[in-house]
LODRENVO-774446 format. One record per residue (C-alpha): x, y, z; residue in one letter. Coordinates in steps of 0.001 Angstrom, whole numbers, plus 524288, in hexadecimal, padded with zeros to 5 digits. Layout:
N
XYZA...
//
This chain:
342
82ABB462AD6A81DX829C9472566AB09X825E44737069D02X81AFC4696269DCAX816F846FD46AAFDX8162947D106A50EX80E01478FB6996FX803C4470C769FFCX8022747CF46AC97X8026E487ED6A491X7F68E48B786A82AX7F8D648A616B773X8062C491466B5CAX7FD4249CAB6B05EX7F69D49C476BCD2X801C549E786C5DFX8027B4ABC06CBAAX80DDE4AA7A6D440X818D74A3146D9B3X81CCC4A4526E764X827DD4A01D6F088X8229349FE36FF29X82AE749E3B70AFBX825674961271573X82C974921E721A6X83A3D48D0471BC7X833A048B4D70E32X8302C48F7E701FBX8236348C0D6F88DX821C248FDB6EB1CX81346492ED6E8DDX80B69495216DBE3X8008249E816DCE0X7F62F49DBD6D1D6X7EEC84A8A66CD3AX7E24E4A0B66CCD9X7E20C49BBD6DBBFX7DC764A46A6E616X7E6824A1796F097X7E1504A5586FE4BX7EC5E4A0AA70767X7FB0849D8970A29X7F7C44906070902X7F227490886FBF2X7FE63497516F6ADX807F648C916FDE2X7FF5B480A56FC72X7FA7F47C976EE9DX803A0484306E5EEX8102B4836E6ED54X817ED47C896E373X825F6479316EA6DX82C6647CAF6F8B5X839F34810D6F8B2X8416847E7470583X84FAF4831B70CE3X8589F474747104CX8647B4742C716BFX86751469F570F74X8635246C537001CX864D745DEE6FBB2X85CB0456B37060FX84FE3455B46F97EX84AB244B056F434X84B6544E566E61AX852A545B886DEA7X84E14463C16D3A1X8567746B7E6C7CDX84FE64791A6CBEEX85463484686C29CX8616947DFE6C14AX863DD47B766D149X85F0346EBD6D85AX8572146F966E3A4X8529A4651F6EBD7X8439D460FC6ECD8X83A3E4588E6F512X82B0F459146F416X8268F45D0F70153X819F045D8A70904X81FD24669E7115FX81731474A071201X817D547FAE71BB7X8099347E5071F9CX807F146D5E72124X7F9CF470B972602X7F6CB4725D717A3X7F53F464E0712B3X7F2B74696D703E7X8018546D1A70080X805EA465616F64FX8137545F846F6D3X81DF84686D6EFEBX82BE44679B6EB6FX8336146E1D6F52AX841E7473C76F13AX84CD4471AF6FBAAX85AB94793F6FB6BX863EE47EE2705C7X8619C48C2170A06X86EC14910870447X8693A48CF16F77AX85B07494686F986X85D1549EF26F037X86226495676E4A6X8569048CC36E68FX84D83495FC6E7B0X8517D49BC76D9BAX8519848FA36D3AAX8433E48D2F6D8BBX83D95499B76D4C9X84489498326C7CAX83F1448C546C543X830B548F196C9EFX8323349CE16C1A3X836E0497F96B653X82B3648D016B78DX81E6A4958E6B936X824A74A1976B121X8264F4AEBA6B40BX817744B33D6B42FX8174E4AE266C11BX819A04B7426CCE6X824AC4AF376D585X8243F4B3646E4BBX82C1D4B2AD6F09EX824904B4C26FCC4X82CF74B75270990X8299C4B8EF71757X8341E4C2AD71AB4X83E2C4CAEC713B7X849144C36D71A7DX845514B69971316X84AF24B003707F8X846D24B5EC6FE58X84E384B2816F049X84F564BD5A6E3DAX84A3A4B54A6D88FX846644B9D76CC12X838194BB8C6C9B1X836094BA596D742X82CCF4C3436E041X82DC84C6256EE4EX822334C4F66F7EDX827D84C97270574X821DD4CBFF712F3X829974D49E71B2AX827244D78672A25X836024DCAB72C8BX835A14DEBF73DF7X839024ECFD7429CX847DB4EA2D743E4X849FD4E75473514X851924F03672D49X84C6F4F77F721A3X857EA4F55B71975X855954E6F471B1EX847924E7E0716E2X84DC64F21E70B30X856EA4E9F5706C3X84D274DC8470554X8446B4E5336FB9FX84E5C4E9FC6F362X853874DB9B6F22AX846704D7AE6EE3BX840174E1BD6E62CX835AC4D7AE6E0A8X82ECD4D7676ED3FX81FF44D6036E769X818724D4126F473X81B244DA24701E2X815464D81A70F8AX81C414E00071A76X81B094E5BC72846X828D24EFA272C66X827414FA8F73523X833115026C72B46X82CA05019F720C2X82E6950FA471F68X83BCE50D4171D93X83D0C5061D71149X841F750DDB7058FX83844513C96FDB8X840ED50DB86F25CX840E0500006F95EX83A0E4F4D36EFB2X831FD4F17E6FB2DX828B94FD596F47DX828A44F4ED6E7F3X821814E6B76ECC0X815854E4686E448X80EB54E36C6F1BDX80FB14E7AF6FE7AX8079E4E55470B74X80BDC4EC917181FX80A024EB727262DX809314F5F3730F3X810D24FFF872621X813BD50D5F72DE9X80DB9519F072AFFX81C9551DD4724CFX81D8E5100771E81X80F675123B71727X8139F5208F71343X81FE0519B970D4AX818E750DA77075DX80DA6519F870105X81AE251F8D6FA35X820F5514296F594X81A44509126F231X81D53503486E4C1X814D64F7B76E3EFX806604F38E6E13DX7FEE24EE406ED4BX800BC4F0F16FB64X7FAF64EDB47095FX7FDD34F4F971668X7F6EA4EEC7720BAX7F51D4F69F7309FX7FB245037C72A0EX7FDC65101173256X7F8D051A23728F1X7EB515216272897X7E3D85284671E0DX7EE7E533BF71C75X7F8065282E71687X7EDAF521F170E7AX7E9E452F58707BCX7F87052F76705F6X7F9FA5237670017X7EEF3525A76F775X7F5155324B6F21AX800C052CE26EF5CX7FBD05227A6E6B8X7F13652D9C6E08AX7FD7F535D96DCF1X803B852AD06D605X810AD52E3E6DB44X8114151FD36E508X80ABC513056E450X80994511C66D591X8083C502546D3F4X7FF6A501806DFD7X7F34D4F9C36DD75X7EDFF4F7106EB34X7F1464FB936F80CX7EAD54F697705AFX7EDD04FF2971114X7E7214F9E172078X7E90A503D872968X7EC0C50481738EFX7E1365032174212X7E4EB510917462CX7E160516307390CX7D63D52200738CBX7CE945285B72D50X7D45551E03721EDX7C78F521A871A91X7CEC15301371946X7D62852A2E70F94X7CAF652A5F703E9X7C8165380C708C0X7D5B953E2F6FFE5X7CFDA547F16F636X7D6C353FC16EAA3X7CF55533BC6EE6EX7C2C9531196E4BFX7B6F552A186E8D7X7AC98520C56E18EX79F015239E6E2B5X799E951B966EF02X78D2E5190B6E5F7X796C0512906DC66X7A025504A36DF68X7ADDC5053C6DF48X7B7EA4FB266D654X7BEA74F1836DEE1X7CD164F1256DF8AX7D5354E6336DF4FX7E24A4E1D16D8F3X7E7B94D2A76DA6EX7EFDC4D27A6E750X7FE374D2196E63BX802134CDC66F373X7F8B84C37A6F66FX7F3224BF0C6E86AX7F3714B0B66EB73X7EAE24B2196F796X7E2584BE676F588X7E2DB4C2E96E4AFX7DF224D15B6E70DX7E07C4DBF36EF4FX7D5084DF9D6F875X7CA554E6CD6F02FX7CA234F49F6F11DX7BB0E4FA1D6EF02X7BAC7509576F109X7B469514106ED7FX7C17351CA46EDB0X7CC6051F946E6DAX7D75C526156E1F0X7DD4D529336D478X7EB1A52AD46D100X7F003538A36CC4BX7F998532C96C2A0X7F336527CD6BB59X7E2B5529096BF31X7E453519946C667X7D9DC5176F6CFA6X7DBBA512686DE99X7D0FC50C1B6E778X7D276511D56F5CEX7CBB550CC97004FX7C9B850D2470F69X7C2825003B7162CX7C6095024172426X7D4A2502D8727BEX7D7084FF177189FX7DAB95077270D31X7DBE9500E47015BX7E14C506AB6F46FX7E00E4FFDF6E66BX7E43A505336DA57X7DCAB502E26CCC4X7E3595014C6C11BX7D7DE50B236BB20X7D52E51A296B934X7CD0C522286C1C6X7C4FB5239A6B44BX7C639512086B290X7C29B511516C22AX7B71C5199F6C1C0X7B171512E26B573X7B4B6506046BC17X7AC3750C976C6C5X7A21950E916BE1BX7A1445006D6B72AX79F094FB316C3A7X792E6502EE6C631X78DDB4FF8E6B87AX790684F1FB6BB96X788924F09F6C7CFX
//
């Protein structure tokens, strides 16, 4: 029966960008994203392609029917049962019942089986709503966490979650220490990372050590001074070396952003002429929103050690950063096509 289901979706199964596990209340739904559908909301991701529910019982044989799952049985019923009931289009779903001492074990046998069914060209993702959830270490298995630890929490707690789960690809969190965190800590290596309120010290430290592609920091005490700063960093080549886009919205409080495009290193287009568009597909919300905000500017920076481009600009309270994959000599001649072409 897989077999036969393989061969006659193989084109849908193409089409399948990712795999995720979402927590809901005292719940869990596996939900297929496809690459094709231009999801806008939570709902579209847990309504039409959540495929099965997975569920905590005290008492692991109350089911109506069981199923040989990578070698373990677990107990099924179809259910109509959905965290939001206001949504009349969910379809009913297998859900999965087993005790909560047996979580772990039926969790792996789960993500075994759905693995080993849609391949390994799939991205498979585990979304939690706190570091202190359940969160199993599977094979092949991602980690999308938000984090809002209160003042009181320890940052040897908050240490020791990263380095047990290194493969943490997306990352949404607000911590007044976030200063404190190791400069060697793997929280510096998520894919993508969006920040709230960071400190002056916890930007300086996030500047030096940031290891991953894509970041957002959202009501951030810095001013111009930092941005220059940041921007030299990245110019010298010495930090930020995978970074492909970076969003920074500063404080109410901030003065003079604007100073920022004023650094003798940074280059300018001619106003007369119109500036490339940045944008790169979005790694932390591609199933609602496929790209990062476009970046249009008439500045920007080169790096010392390899000639890669970077579009800098200022709208506001916003500085925005993207980096080309191009020359200065391929972005200026991109420059140029586009006034031959209009």
């Amino acid at each position: 029966m897989k077999t036969l289901i393989k061969s006659s979706q193989t084109k849908r199964f193409k089409s399948i960008s990712r795999v995720t596990y979402n927590n809901w209340v005292n719940k869990w739904y596996v939900c297929i994203l496809f690459k094709t559908k231009n999801m806008r909301t939570m709902e579209d991701c847990m309504g039409m392609d959540t495929i099965m529910a997975m569920s905590e019982h005290l008492d692991g044989t109350k089911h109506i029917f069981q199923l040989n799952v990578s070698g373990k049985k677990i107990g099924f019923r179809v259910s109509d049962e959905y965290p939001l009931p206001k949504a009349s289009f969910y379809p009913s779903v297998p859900e999965a019942f087993f005790h909560p001492n047996l979580k772990e074990s039926a969790f792996k046998a789960i993500h075994n089986y759905i693995s080993d069914f849609f391949g390994d060209t799939v991205v498979y993702l585990w979304t939690a709503n706190s570091y202190k959830h359940f969160i199993p270490q599977l094979p092949n298995l991602s980690l999308w966490v938000t984090m809002w630890p209160d003042r009181s929490e320890v940052t040897e707690n908050i240490e020791t979650f990263f380095a047990s789960y290194p493969d943490i690809k997306y990352l949404s969190i607000r911590w007044d220490k976030l200063q404190s965190i190791s400069p060697e800590s793997q929280f510096y290596e998520a894919e993508s990372i969006r920040i709230t309120r960071p400190s002056l010290p916890a930007v300086h430290t996030f500047s030096r050590n940031f290891k991953g592609r894509q970041a957002t920091l959202s009501y951030c005490e810095c001013g111009f001074v930092e941005l220059i700063e940041f921007m030299g960093r990245w110019r010298s080549g010495k930090a930020l070396q995978k970074l492909e886009y970076l969003k920074i919205t500063l404080t109410s409080g901030a003065r003079h952003v604007r100073e920022a495009l004023r650094a003798n290193w940074v280059k300018h287009i001619a106003a007369t002429e119109k500036p490339p568009t940045h944008s790169v597909p979005d790694l932390y919300t591609s199933s609602f929103k496929p790209n990062t905000d476009p970046i249009t500017s008439h500045s920007y920076i080169v790096r010392e050690t390899d000639n890669r481009v970077a579009s800098v600009s200022v709208q506001g309270r916003t500085f925005s950063f993207g980096v080309w994959n191009k020359t200065e000599e391929e972005f200026l001649k991109m420059v140029e096509q586009s006034q031959i072409s209009n």
